[in-house]
C-alpha positions in Angstrom: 81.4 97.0 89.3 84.3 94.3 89.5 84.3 94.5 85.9 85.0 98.3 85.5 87.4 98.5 88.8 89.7 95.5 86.2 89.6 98.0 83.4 90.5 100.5 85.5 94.0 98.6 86.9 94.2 97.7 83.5 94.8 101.0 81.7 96.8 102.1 85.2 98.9 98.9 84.5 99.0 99.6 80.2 99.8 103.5 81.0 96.7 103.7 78.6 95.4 107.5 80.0 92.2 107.4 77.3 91.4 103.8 78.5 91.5 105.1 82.1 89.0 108.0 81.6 86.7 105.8 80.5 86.2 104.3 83.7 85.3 107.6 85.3 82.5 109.6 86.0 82.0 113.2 84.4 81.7 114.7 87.4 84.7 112.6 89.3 87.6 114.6 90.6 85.0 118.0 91.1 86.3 118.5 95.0 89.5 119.4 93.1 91.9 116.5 92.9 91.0 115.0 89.5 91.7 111.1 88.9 93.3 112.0 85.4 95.8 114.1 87.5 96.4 110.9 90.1 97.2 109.0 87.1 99.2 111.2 85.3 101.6 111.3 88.6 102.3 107.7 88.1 103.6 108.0 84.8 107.3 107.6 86.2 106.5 104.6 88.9 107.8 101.2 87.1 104.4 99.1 87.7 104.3 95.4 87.8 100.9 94.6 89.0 98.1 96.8 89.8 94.4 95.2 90.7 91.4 96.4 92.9 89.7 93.2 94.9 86.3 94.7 96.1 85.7 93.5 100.1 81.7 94.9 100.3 79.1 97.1 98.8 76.9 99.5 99.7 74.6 100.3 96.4 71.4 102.7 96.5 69.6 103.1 93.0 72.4 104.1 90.7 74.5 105.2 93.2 77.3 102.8 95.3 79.9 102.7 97.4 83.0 100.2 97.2 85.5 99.1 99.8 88.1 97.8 98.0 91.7 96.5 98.5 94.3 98.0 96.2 97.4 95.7 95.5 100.7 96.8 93.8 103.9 95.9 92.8 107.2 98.2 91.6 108.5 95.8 88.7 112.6 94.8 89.8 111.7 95.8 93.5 108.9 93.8 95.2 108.4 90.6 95.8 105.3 90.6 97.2 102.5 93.9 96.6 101.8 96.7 98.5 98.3 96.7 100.0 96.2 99.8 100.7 92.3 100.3 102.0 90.4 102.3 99.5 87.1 103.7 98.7 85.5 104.0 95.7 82.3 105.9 94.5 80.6 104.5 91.6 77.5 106.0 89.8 75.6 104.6 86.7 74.9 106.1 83.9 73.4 105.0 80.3 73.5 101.3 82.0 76.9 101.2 83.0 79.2 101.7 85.9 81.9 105.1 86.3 84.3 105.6 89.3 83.2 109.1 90.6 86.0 109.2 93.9 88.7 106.6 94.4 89.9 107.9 98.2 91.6 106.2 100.7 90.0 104.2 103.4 89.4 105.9 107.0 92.1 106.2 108.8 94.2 104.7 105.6 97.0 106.0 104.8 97.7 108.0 101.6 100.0 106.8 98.5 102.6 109.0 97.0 100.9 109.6 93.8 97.8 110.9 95.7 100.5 114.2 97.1 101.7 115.1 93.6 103.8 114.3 90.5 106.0 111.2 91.8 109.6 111.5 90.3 111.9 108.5 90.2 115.6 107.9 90.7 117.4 104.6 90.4 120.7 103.7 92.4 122.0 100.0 91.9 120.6 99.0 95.0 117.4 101.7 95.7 114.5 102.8 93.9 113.7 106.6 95.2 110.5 107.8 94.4 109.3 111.5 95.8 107.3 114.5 95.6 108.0 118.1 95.0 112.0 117.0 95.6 114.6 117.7 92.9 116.0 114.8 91.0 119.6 115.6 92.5 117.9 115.7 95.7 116.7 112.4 95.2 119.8 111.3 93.7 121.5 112.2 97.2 118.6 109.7 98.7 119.4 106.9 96.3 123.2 107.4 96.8 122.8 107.0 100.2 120.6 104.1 100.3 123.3 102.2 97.9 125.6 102.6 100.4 123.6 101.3 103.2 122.4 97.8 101.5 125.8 96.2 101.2 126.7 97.9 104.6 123.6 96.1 106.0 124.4 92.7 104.0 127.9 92.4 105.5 126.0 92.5 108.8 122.8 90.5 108.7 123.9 88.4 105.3 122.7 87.5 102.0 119.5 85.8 102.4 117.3 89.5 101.4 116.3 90.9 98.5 119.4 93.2 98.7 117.6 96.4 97.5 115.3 99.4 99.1 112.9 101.4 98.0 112.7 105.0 99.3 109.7 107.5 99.5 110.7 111.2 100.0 107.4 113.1 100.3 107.2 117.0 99.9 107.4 117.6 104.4 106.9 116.2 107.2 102.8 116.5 106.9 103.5 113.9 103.4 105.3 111.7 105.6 102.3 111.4 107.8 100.1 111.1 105.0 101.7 108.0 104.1 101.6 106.6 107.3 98.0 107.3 108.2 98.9 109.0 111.0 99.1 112.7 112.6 102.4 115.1 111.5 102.9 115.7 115.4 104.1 112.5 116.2 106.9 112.3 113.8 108.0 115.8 113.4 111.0 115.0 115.0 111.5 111.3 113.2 113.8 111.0 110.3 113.1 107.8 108.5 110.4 104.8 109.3 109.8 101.8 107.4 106.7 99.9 106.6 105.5 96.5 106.2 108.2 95.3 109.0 107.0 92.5 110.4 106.7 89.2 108.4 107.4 85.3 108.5 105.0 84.1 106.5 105.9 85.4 102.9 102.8 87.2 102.5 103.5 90.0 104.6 103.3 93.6 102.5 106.2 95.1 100.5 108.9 97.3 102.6 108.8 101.1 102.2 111.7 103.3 103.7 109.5 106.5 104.3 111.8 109.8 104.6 110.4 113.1 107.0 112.7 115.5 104.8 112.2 118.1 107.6 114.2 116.4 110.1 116.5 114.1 107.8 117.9 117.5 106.3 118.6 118.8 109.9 120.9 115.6 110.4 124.9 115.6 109.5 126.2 113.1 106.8 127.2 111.2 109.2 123.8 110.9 110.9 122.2 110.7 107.4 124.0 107.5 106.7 123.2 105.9 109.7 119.4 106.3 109.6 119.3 105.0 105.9 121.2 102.1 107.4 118.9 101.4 110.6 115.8 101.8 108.1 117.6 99.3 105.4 118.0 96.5 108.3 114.6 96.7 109.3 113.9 96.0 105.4 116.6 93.2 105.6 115.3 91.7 108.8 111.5 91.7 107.8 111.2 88.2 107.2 112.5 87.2 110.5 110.8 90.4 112.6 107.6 89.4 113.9 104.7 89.6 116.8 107.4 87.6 118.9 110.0 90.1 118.6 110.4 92.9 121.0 111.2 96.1 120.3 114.6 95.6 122.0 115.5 94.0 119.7 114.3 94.9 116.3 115.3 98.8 117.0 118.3 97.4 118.9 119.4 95.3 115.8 118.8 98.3 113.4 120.7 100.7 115.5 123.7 98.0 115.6 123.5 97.5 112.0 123.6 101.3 111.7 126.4 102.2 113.9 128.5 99.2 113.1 131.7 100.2 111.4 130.3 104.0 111.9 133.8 104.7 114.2 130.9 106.3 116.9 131.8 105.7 120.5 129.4 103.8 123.2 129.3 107.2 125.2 128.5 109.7 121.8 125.7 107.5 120.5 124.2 106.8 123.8 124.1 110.1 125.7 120.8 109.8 127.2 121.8 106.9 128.8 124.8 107.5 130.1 123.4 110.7 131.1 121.5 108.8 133.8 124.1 105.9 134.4 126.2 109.2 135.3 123.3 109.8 138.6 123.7 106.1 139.1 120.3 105.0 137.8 121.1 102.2 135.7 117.7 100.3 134.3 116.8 97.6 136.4 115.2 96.0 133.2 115.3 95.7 129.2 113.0 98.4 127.4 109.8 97.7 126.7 107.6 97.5 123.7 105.4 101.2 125.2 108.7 102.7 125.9 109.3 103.3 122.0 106.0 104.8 121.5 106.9 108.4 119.4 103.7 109.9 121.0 105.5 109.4 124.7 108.8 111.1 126.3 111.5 111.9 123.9 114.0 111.0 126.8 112.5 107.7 127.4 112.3 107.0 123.6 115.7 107.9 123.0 116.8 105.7 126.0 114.9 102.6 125.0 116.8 103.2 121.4 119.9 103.4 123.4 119.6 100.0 125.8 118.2 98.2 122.9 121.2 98.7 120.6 123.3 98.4 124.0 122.5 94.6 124.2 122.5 93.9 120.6 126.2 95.6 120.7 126.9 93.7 124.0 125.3 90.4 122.3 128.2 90.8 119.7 130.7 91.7 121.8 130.5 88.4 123.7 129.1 85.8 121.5 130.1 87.1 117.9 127.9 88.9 115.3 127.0 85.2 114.2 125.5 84.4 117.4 123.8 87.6 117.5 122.2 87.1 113.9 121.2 83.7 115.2 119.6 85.0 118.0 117.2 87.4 116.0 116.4 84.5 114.1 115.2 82.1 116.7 113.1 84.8 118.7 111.3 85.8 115.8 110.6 82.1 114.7 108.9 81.5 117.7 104.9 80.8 117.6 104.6 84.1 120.0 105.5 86.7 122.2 105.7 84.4 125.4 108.9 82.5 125.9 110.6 83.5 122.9 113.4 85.5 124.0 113.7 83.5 127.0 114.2 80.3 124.6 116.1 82.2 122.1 119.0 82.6 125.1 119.2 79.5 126.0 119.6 77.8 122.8 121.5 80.7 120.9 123.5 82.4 123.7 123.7 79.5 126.9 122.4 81.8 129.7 119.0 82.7 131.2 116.5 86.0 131.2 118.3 87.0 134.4 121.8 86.7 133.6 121.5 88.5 130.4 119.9 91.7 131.9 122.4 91.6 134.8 125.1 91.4 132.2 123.5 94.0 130.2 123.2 96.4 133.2 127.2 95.8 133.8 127.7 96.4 130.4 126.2 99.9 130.6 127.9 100.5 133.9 131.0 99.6 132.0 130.6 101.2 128.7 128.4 104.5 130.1 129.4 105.2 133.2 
């Protein structure tokens, strides 16, 4: 069964269409999404590696059932694969081994190629691949994101791969698809990214993942500056991990993302000042629940806004070097516990409680 999944990837890998129907089943693709149609939507994605590693079996007669892992690379764009949960349905016939259904795992989420015919578009810094868009649509996408990388790069540095790559799904029900995850909680979202956190080298390949729904709603203005928050979480990855808060990762984004944007303290933090204004400044920094998208849109947008406020505030005082510095020692600590407290004393000279209180006059300052 190993044996056929490696023929399989291989004739994905090759492009060889005649070599990949003979790994499946007459009867696969019968509940109406064919496999030959799957891999004739690949056709345009630049492969560099494609291999199934089966996990466990479940085999009855000539009937089985593999969970596999799926691993992937886009050749020029990632240094290490993507990695998906999959299913796959075997049946035997004549002695030997077809695919009848290669699915996603439960609750796994979808890849592009599974939605429709993938088209491609390459910028000098961005690969944009995307599904029932037009190519100039996805030209506008890769235009952007070329614009964002060295805009990022002048903040954060040079020590990233320096490129993105973009996945604009047909709505906002694609997006989810990709993300394993209901519509309704990112119907009002623009842009995520994937793969995130990291450290240790092996952490998954970055995907900027575009809700077209909202992200054409947003000015040009706006437009830019999500492409940019999205391409600093792709810079930071390395650095971003379980000892990070959300603070500060979505506070770093938004700073990379603003920075240089011209926007004022007061228009890009409204929610915020909007309850500085009753005199109820936070008593502390957000917290990780406080960016849930499932929760309050007021208390999300506010935990956006306080994070980038001390990331801002953090360069204001102690120089964008200091602030990059900082990142950098919180997420190289072991864990969660201590690492922001030891990040402030080594990076910025002050403790926990001095930084919030001078984060709370900074918003007094700057918002009220």
């Amino acid at each position: 069964m190993q044996q056929v999944l490696d023929r399989r990837a291989a004739a994905v890998l090759d492009g060889n269409r005649t070599a990949f129907l003979a790994t499946e089943a007459q009867s696969a693709g019968a509940a109406g999404r064919p496999a030959a149609g799957e891999f004739d939507n690949l056709r345009a994605v630049p492969l560099a590696a494609w291999s199934y590693r089966v996990t466990a079996l479940h085999r009855t007669g000539d009937r089985a059932s593999a969970d596999a892992e799926l691993r992937y690379r886009i050749k020029g764009y990632d240094r290490a694969p993507v990695t998906a949960a999959r299913v796959l349905r075997l049946v035997r016939t004549g002695g030997r081994w077809y695919v009848s259904a290669d699915e996603p795992a439960k609750r796994a989420p979808e890849q592009l190629w599974e939605q429709g015919a993938v088209g491609t578009v390459r910028g000098a810094h961005s690969l944009v691949l995307g599904v029932g868009q037009p190519r100039a649509v996805l030209r506008t996408y890769a235009d952007l994101a070329d614009r964002s990388v060295p805009a990022v790069t002048g903040a954060w540095g040079t020590d990233w791969a320096g490129h993105v790559v973009v996945l604009v799904p047909r709505s906002v029900q694609g997006m989810a698809g990709l993300l394993g995850a209901s519509a309704s909680g990112y119907r009002g979202i623009a842009a995520v990214t994937t793969g995130e956190a990291g450290g240790t080298g092996k952490t998954p390949a970055d995907r900027i993942i575009v809700n077209p729904d909202a992200y054409r709603e947003l000015g040009d203005l706006g437009k830019q500056i999500v492409l940019r928050h999205e391409t600093a979480h792709v810079a930071t990855r390395a650095h971003t991990t379980a000892a990070t808060p959300l603070w500060l990762s979505e506070g770093y984004a938004d700073y990379a993302g603003y920075r240089g944007s011209g926007r004022t303290a007061r228009e890009a933090a409204p929610e915020l000042g909007r309850r500085i204004a009753l005199g109820h400044v936070p008593a502390t920094l957000p917290k990780d629940a406080d960016f849930a998208f499932s929760g309050d849109a007021d208390t999300l947008a506010r935990a956006y806004e306080g994070g980038w406020m001390a990331c801002r505030m953090i360069a204001d005082r102690w120089g964008e070097a200091r602030l990059n510095a900082f990142y950098r020692a919180v997420g190289d600590h072991r864990q969660r516990a201590g690492a922001v407290d030891a990040a402030l004393g080594r990076v910025l000279g002050t403790t926990p409680e001095k930084f919030t209180e001078e984060w709370r006059a900074y918003l007094r300052t700057r918002l009220g």
